[in-house]
N, C-alpha and C positions, 0 to 999 in steps of 0.2 A: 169795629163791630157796631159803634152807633148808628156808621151810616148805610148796614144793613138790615138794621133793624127799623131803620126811620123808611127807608125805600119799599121795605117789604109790610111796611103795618106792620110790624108785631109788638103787641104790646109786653110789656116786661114791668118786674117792680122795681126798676130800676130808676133813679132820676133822671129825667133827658132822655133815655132809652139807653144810656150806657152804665156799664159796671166804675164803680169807684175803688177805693184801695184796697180796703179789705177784702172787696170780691177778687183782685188779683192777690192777695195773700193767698185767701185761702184756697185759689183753683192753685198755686204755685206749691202748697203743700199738699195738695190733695195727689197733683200730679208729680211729685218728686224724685220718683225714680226715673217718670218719662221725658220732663221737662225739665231744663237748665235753662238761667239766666248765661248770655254771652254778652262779653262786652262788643262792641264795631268795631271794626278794624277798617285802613286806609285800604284802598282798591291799588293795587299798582297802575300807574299811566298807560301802560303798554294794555291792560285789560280795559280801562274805561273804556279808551280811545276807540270808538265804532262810527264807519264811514256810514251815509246811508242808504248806500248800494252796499256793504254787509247789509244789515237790518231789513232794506227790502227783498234781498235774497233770502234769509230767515225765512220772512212769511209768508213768500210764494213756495217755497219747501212745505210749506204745513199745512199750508189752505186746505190740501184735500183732505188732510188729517181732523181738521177741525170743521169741514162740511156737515151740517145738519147737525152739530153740537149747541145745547145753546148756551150762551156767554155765562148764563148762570151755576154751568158746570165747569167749569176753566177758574183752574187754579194756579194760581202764580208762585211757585216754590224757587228757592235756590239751593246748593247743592248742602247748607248747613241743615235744612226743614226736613230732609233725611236720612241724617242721622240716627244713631240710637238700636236700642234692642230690637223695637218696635214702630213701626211703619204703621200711619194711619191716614188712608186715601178717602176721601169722600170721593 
């Protein structure tokens, strides 16, 4: 979030431009029904492992998908982000 907010100017009352503990308390109780803490977990080997002929097949798959998007709408999810009752897409 800091270095959103540092790239974009926007000012905040925040220190630094980023939230401290309390502000994740209280966005963690605020959002509690929607939001959970999860611990990490290991990746298995056989998922890490990506050649880079996968990965550039990836993104010639998508280029036309992502033509005339701009980067500042591209969101980077994995399959835990959703989860839930509730689905929230920017």
């Amino acid at each position: 979030m800091e270095n959103y907010v540092n790239a974009n100017s926007i000012s905040t009352r925040w220190p630094a431009g980023r939230p401290g503990k309390d502000w994740c308390y209280f966005f963690l109780k605020r959002w509690r029904g929607e939001v959970r803490l999860k611990r990490p977990t290991n990746v298995r080997r056989s998922r890490a492992e990506v050649s880079p002929t996968i990965v550039r097949a990836f993104f010639e798959r998508i280029r036309t998908h992502l033509e005339g998007v701009p980067a500042t709408h591209i969101i980077n999810y994995d399959e835990s982000n959703l989860q839930g009752t509730r689905k929230f897409l920017i």
